[in-house]
N, C-alpha and C positions, 0 to 999 in steps of 0.2 A: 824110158820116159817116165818123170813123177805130174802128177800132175796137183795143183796146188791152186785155190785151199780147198780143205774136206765141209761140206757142207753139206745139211741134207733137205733139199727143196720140197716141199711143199704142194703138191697140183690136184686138180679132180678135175673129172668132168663130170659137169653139174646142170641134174635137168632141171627150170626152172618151171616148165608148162606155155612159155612164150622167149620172145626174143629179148635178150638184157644185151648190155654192154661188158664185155668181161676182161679182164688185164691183155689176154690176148685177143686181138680185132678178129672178129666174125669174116671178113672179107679175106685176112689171112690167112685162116682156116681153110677157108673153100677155095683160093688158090694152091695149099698145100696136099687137100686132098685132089687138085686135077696133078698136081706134079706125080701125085703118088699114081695113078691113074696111067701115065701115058710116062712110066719112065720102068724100064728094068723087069725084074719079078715079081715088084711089090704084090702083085694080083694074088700069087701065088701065097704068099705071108699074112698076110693082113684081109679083113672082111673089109673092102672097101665100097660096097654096096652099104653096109650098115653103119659105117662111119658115116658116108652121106647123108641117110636116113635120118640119124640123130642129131645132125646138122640143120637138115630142115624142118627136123619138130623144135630146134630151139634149143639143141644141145651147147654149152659153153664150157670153154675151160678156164679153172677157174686157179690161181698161182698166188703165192706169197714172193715170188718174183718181181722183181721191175722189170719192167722189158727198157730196150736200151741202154743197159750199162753193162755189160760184156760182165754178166752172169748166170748167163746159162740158159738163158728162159726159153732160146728156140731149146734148146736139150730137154728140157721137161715137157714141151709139148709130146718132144721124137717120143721121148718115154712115154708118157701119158696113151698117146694112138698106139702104139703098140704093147702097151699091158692091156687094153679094153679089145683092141678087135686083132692081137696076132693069133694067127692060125695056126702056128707053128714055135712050138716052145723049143729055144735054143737054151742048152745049158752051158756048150763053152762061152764063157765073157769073151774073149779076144773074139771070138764068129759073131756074136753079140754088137763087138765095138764095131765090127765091120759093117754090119746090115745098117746100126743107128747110123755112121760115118755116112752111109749112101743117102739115108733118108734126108738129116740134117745138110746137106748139102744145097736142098732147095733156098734154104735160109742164109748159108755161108758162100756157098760158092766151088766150100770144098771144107772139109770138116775130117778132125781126129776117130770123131764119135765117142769122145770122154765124157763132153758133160751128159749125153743122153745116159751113158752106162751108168755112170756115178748119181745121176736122178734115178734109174729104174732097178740099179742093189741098194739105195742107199742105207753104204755104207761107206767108209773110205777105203781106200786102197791104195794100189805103186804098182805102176808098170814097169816090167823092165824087159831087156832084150827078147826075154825067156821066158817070160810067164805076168801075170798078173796072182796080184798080190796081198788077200784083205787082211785090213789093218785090225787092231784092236779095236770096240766100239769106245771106250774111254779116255781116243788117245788125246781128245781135249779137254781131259779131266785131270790134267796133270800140272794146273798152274800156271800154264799158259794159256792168254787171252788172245785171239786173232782178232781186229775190228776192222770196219768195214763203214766209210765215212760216205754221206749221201751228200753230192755236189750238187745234186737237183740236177745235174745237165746230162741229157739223155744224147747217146751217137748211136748210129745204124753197127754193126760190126762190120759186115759185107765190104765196104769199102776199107775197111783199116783191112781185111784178113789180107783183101786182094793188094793193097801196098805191100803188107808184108812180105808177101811173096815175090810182087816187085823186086822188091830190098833185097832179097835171099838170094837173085840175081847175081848180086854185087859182089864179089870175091871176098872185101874186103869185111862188107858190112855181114855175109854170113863169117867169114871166119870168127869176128868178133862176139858173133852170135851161140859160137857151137864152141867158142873155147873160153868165153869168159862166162856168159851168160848161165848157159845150164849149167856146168860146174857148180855154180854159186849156187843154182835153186836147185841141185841134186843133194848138193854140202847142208842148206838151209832147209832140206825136207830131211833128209838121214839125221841129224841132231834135232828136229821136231822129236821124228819119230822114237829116236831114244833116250827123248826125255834127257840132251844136254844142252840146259837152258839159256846160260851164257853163251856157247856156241852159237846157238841157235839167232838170239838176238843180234852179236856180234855180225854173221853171216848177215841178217835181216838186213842190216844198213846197210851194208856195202849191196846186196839183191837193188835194195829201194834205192841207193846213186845209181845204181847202172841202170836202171830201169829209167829214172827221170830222166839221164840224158835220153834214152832209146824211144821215151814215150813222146819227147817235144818235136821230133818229126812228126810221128804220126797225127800229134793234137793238130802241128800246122796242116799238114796235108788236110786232115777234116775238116777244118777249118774254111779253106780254099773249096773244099769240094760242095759247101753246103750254100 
């Protein structure tokens, strides 16, 4: 599994001395921490007494994130809570991607736990069968531009993940998914990564067709559900 693109987010939690408004809602917070509360080990990992605490002196988190556009921003929270109050330093990343995967769950539904991992090494990397795998820190220093266009139009992810998995159902729609799909963005991150630029863009277009068809369900379905 690679996952794509490399970016390095941005988060604190930031005491203020009173109550602000911060990119992440205060009311999400203190549901996040009852899920962490009454689901699993978390007790065991995390100070979830002093998370609370710092919650109701006014604590906020504070992100160069948008929230709603299927960028990571629950993953920088998972990260954020557990750099500040884990209890328990995990140095394998794959045990890592596990623990965030269960946490970030509250937000998705059901979660890889990449983007938590990739906010809390940031650095990049590539998973594969076998291992996880960090990248060079320079590797967007090589000529190649990634961008990233603000539609202004903000979606929940939750209900796209859980269509998804819908869809994954479907014989047809996963085959097309596991044989056309990731090939492309395994093809399209292996010529990132070594820097074959033509490659690389070539791959990009055909990614971004296949992707437009595969995303105008999803936009309808949102669409419908909102």
């Amino acid at each position: 599994m690679i996952r794509e693109p490399f970016w390095f987010p941005f988060i604190v939690l930031l005491h203020t001395g009173r109550k602000r408004t911060s990119p992440f809602p205060e009311k999400e917070l203190f549901r996040f921490l009852e899920y962490l509360q009454n689901t699993g080990t978390f007790k065991e990992l995390l100070n979830l007494s002093a998370f609370e605490t710092d919650l109701h002196e006014g604590w906020a988190l504070d992100s160069n994130l948008p929230m709603g556009y299927g960028l990571g921003s629950s993953g920088t929270v998972v990260a954020a809570v557990y750099d500040r109050y884990g209890l328990v330093t995990i140095q394998d990343p794959l045990e890592l991607r596990n623990l965030f995967a269960e946490m970030e769950a509250f937000f998705h539904g059901k979660s890889s736990g990449i983007d938590p991992l990739e906010s809390f090494l940031g650095k990049p990397f590539r998973i594969t069968a076998e291992k996880l795998e960090l990248l060079g820190e320079d590797l967007l220093d090589r000529g190649i531009s990634v961008c990233l266009f603000d539609t202004k139009t903000e979606r929940k992810t939750k209900p796209l993940v859980e269509y998804f998995h819908t869809m994954q159902e479907d014989p047809a729609y996963r085959k097309g998914f596991e044989q056309e799909y990731l090939p492309l963005v395994r093809t399209c991150m292996d010529t990132l990564i070594d820097n074959q630029q033509a490659s690389f863009f070539e791959t990009l277009a055909v990614v971004l067709e296949v992707c437009l068809f595969r995303v105008q369900s999803l936009y309808r379905h949102t669409l419908a559900n909102e």
